[in-house]
C-alpha positions, 0 to 999 in steps of 0.5 A: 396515298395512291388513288386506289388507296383513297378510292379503297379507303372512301369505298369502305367508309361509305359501306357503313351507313352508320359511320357515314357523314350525317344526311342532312345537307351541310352549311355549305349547301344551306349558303349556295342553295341562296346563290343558285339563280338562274342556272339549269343544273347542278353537277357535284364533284365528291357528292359522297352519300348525296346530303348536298346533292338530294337537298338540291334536287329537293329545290327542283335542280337538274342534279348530276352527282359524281364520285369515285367510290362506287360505295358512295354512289350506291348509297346515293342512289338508294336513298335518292328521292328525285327522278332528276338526280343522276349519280355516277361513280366516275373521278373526277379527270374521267368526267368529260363525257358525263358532264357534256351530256349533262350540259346538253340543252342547258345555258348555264350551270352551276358546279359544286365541290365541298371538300373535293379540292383537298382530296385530290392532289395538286395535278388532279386539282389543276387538271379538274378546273382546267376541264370546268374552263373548257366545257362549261357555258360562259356565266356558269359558277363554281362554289368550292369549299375546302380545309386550309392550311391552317386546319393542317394540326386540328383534330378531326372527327374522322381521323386522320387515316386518309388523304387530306391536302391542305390548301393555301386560300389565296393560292387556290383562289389565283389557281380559279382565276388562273383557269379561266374564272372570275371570283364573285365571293371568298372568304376563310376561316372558322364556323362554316363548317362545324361538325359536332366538336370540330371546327375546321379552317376552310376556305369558301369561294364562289366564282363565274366562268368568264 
């Protein structure tokens, strides 16, 4: 699937409300909002309709949310509640001068990603953490959740009609390390990210910029 598939794909996704993800914040947000200590901001990659994001600005955080779908962004920012949560339709490789602005007069900041890794390909995934490694502060953290391989034949409550790519655990684990981070918590496996029937195999970490 070509990026202009998948961004066409997400742009009319996002255009249903009602088919959207749920507005809640996820279980991965519920367990890194406990680890955001002492950072100054939160910036999220893939914040698709803001559930995560607006539940950490909700907690006083600096929030900048990215996403290539424009759809997603304007349903972002219609339904944002907090004046320090900026949303902007931008990729991810597109994001340098977003996120050096965001990191002006801040020490250190933490880095969200649910379910991004696996909806960019390789190369993209690669160049993204090589952009973390070179413009984050020192002692900043990423919190990265993604679908496993072992996921792959699981059926799936929104089908299987767009780009998923399932990732071995332990090589996106030396993929961070490889880039410049330390990993403080990992873990794979069932029940961190149920939603309704489905069950998905992801993989968690948590890592620090070196």
């Amino acid at each position: 699937m070509s990026r202009a598939e998948k961004s066409s794909y997400w742009d009319a996704f996002y255009s249903s409300r009602k088919k959207g993800a749920p507005a809640y914040p996820s279980q991965f947000a519920a367990f890194a909002i406990n680890e955001l200590t002492d950072v100054d901001g939160v910036i999220e990659f893939g914040c698709g309709n803001g559930r995560d994001s607006e539940f950490f600005a909700a907690y006083g955080f600096d929030l900048l949310g990215l996403d290539a779908s424009a759809e997603a962004i304007d349903l972002c920012r219609s339904r944002s509640a907090h004046e320090h949560a900026r949303y902007v339709q931008c990729p991810a490789g597109a994001a340098r001068d977003e996120i050096t602005s965001f990191l002006s007069g801040k020490r250190k900041v933490a880095v969200y990603a649910r379910f991004f890794l696996h909806a960019i390909d390789e190369d993209e995934a690669n160049a993204f953490l090589d952009l973390l490694s070179v413009l984050l502060p020192a002692q900043s953290r990423v919190f990265f959740e993604y679908r496993t391989v072992d996921d792959a034949d699981q059926e799936k409550t929104f089908g299987t009609d767009h780009y998923r790519r399932y990732l071995d655990h332990s090589d996106m684990l030396a993929n961070i390390e490889r880039a410049g981070f330390s990993i403080d918590y990992q873990i794979e496996g069932h029940g961190l990210a149920k939603f309704r029937d489905e069950d998905a195999k992801v993989g968690r970490c948590v890592a620090q910029k070196n």
